[in-house]
C-alpha positions as CSV (number, residue, x, y, z in Angstrom):
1,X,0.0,0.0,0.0
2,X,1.1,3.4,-1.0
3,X,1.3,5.6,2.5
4,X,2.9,8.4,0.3
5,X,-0.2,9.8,-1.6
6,X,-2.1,10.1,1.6
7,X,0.9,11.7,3.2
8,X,1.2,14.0,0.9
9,X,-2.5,15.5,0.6
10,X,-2.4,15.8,4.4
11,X,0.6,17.9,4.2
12,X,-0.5,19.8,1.6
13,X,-4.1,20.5,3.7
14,X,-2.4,21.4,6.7
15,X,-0.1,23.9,4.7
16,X,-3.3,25.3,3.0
17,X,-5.3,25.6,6.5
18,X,-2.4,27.3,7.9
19,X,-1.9,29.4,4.8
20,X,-5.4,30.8,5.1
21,X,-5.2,31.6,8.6
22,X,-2.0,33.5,8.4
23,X,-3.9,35.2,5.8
24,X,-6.9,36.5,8.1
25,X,-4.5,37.5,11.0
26,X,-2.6,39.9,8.5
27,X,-3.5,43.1,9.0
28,X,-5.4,45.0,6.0
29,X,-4.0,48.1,4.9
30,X,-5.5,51.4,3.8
31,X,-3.0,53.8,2.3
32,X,-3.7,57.3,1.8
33,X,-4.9,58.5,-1.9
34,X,-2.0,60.7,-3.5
35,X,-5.3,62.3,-5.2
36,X,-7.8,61.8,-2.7
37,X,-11.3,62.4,-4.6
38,X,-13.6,65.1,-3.9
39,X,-17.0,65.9,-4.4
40,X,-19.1,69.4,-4.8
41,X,-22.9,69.9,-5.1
42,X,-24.5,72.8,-5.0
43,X,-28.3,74.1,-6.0
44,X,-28.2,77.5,-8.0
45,X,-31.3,78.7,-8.8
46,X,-33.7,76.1,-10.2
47,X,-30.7,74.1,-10.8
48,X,-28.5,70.9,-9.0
49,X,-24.9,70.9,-10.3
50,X,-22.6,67.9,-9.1
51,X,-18.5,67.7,-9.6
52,X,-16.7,64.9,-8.7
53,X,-12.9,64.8,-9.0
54,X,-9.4,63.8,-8.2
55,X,-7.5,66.5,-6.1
56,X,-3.9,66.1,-7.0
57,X,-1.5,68.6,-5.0
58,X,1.7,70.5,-6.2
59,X,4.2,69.0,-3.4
60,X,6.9,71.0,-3.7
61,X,6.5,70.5,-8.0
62,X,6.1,73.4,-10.5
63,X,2.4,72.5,-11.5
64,X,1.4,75.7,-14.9
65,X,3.6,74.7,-17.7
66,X,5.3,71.6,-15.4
67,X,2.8,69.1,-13.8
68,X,0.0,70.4,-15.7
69,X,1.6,70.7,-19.4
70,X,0.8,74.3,-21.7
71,X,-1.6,73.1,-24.9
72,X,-2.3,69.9,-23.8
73,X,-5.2,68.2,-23.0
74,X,-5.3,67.7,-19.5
75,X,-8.2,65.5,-17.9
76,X,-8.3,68.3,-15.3
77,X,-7.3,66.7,-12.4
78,X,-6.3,62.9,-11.6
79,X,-7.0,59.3,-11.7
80,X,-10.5,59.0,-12.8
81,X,-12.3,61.5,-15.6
82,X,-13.8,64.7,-13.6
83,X,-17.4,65.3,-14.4
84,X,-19.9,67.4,-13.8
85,X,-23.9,67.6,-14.3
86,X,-26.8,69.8,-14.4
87,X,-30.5,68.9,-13.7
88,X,-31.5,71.7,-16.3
89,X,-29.8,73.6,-19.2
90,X,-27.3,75.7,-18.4
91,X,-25.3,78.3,-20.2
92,X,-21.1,78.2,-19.7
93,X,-19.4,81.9,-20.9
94,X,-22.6,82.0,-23.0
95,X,-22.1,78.3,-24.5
96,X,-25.7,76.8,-24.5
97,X,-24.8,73.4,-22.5
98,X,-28.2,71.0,-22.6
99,X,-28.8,69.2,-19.1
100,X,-26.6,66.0,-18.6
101,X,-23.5,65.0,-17.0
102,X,-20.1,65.3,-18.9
103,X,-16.5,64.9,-18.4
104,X,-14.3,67.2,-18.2
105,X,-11.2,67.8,-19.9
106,X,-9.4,71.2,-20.2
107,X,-6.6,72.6,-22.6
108,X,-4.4,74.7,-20.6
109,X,-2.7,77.8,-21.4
110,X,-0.8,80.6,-19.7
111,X,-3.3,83.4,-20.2
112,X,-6.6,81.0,-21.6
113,X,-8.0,77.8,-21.3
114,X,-9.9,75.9,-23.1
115,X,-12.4,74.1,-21.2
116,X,-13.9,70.7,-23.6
117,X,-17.2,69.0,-22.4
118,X,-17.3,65.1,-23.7
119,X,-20.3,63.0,-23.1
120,X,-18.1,60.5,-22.4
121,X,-17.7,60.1,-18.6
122,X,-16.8,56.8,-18.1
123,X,-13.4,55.0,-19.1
124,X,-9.9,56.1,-19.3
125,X,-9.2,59.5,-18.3
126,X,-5.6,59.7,-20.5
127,X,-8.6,58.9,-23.4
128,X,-9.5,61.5,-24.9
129,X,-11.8,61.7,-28.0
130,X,-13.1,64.8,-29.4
131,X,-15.8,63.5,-31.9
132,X,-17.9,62.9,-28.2
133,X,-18.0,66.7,-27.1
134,X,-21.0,68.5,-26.9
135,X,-19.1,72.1,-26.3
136,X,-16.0,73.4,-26.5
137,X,-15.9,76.8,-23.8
138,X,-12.6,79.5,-23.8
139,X,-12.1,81.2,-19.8
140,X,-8.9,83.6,-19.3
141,X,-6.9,82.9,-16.7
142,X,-6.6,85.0,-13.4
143,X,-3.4,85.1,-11.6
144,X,-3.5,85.7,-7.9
145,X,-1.0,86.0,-4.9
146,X,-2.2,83.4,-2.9
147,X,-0.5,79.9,-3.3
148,X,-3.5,77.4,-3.5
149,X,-0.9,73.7,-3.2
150,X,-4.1,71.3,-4.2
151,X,-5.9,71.4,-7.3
152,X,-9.9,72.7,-6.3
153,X,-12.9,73.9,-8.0
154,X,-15.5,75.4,-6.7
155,X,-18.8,77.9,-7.3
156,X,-19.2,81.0,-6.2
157,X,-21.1,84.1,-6.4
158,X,-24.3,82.3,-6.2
159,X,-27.4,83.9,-7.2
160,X,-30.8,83.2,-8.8
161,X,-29.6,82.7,-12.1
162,X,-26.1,83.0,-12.4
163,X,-22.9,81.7,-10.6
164,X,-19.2,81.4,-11.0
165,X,-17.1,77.8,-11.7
166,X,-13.7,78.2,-10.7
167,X,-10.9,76.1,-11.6
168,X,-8.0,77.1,-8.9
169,X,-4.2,75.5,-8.4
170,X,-0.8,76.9,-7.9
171,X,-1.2,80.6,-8.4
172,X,-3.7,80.7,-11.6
173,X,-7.9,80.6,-11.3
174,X,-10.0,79.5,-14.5
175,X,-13.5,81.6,-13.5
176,X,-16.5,80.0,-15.9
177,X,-19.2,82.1,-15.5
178,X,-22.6,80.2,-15.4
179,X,-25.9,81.7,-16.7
180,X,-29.8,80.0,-15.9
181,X,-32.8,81.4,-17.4
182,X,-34.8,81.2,-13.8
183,X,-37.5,84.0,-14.8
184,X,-39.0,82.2,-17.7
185,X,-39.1,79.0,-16.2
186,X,-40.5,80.0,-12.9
187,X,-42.9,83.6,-13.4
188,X,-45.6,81.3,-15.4
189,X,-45.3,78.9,-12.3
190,X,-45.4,81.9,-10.1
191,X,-48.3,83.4,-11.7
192,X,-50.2,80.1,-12.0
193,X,-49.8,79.3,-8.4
194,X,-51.5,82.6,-7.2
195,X,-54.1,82.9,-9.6
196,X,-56.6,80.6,-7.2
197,X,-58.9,81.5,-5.0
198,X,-56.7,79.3,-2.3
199,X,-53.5,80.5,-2.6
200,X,-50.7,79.4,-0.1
201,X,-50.0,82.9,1.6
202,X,-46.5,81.6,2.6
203,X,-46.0,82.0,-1.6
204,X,-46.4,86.1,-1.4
205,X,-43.1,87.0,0.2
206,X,-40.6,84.8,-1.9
207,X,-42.9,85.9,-4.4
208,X,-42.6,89.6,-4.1
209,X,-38.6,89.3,-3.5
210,X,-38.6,87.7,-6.9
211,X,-40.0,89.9,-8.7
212,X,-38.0,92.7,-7.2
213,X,-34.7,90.8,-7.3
214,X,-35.5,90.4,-11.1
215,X,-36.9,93.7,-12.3
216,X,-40.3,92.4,-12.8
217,X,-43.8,94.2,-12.7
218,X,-42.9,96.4,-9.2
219,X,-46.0,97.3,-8.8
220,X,-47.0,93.5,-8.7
221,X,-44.1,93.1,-6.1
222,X,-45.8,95.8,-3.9
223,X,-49.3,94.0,-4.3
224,X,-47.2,90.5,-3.4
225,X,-45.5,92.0,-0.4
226,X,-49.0,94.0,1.0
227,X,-50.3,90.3,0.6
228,X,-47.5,89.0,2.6
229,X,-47.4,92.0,5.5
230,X,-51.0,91.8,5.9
231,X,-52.1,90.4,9.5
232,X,-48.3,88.7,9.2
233,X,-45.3,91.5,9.8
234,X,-41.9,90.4,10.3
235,X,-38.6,92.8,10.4
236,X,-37.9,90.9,7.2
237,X,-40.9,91.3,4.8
238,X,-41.7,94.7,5.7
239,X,-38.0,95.7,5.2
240,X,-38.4,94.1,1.2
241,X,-42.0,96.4,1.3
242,X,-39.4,99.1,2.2
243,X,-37.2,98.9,-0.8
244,X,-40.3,98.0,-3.0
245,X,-41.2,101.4,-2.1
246,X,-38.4,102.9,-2.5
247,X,-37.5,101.7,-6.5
248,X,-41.3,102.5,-7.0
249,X,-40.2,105.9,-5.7
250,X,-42.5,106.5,-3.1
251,X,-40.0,108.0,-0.2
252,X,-42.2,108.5,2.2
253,X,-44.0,104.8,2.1
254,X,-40.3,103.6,1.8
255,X,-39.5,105.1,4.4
256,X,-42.3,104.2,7.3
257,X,-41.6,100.6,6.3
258,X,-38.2,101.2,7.0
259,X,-39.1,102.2,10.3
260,X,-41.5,99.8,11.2
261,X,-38.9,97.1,10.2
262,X,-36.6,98.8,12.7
263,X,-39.1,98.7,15.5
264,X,-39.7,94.6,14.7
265,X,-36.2,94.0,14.5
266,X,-35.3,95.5,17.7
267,X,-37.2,92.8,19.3
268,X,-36.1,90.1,17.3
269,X,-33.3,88.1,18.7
270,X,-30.2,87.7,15.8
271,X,-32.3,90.8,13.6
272,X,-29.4,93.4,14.8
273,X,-28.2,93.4,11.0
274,X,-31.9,94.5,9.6
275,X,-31.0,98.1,12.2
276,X,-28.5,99.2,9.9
277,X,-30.3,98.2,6.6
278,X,-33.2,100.3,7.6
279,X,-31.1,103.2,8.8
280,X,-29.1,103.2,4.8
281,X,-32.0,102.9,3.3
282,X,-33.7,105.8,5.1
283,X,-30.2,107.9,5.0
284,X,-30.0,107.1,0.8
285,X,-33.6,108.4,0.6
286,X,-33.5,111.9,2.1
């Protein structure tokens, strides 16, 4: 009889047993990302923009013209493709950009880049084809003091209908200024929503500020905000009746608003701010 065979597959179990437990006793380790991935989302307006990227920093490395090459495309950032989405059309340095994510690849330059949008957001981000872009946007460069040592972008200067994309690293910011048309899309709705005869009062003040932020009919601001003061006055919405008033022209009506706003505020805890922006607007109208 053959003890060797038997031997042998007994070893070999053992080794495998002991294999696997050496195996879960080792430690897993989690190393830090070089580019660690970063994520923005922000509403603007009627809007939901998302950007997800890799965040390489400079280390020590020349990045405009070294790290990040002069007329090249660059996939703006690392590992992965960097994309970006909006829930409605949008409009990049006046490039009509449908709704949709994209990726985002940039041509760099030392005083313009070119920033490409390709509906191609998955695969390899050193692949670049330009037969899938849907817009091709050019944004001066902006030098600044300030050494920012990992690559960022972010949006600022939010308003209603318009914001600002920056692209920022080493001492040079790409601004990309972002344009919604909120006032078509929403004043029907508006309209349409306080045409009833039961209208949701809390719709009269945002209302009102709308229409005023915009330039709209003033006159039906000051009808909105009346609505919205009537049996309900807060420091806040009488202040907004105040500078209705005041771009109608009526001085004096601006005026007792912006005194009655004073009196609310002064018993409003955290109003302290609303003092001052009752007292310039009565100072710029005498």
């Amino acid at each position: 009889m053959n003890t060797r065979a038997p031997l042998f597959s007994a070893l070999i179990g053992a080794g495998l047993i002991i294999s696997t437990v050496a195996s879960a006793q080792t430690p897993q380790l989690q190393f830090p990302q070089a580019s660690p991935t970063g994520s923005l989302k922000q509403h603007v307006g009627l809007t939901d923009i998302e950007i997800t990227y890799s965040r390489p920093s400079a280390k020590g490395r020349p990045v405009m013209g070294g790290l990040v090459p002069f007329g090249q495309v660059w996939r703006t950032g690392a590992n992965g493709r960097t994309t970006i989405s909006f829930s409605t059309p949008v409009k990049l340095n006046n490039t009509e950009i449908p709704a949709g994510k994209y990726a985002v690849f940039t041509i760099p330059g030392e005083d313009h880049w070119t920033i490409l949008l390709n509906k191609n957001t998955t695969g390899n981000a050193l692949s670049y084809d330009a037969s899938n872009d849907v817009a091709r946007i050019e944004a001066p460069t902006v030098k600044i003091g300030e050494n920012i040592e990992t690559f960022t972008i972010m949006i600022s200067e939010i308003r209603d209908d318009s914001a600002r994309i920056e692209l920022l690293w080493e001492h040079t910011v790409v601004p990309i200024r972002l344009n919604l048309d909120v006032v078509p899309a929403l004043q029907p709705k508006i309209e349409a929503a306080l045409s009833g005869d039961n209208v949701n009062k809390q719709y009269y003040y945002p209302a009102a500020m709308f229409y005023y932020d915009h330039n709209l009919d003033l006159q039906k601001a000051k009808t909105l905000i009346e609505a919205a003061t009537k049996g309900n006055e807060t420091y806040y919405n009488v202040y907004l009746k105040a500078e209705i008033l005041a771009k109608l022209g009526d001085k004096e009506g601006a005026i007792a608003a912006a005194k009655r706003s004073s009196e609310l505020a002064s018993k409003a805890e955290g109003a302290s701010g609303f003092l001052k922006l009752n007292a310039d607007l009565i100072s710029s109208l005498k």
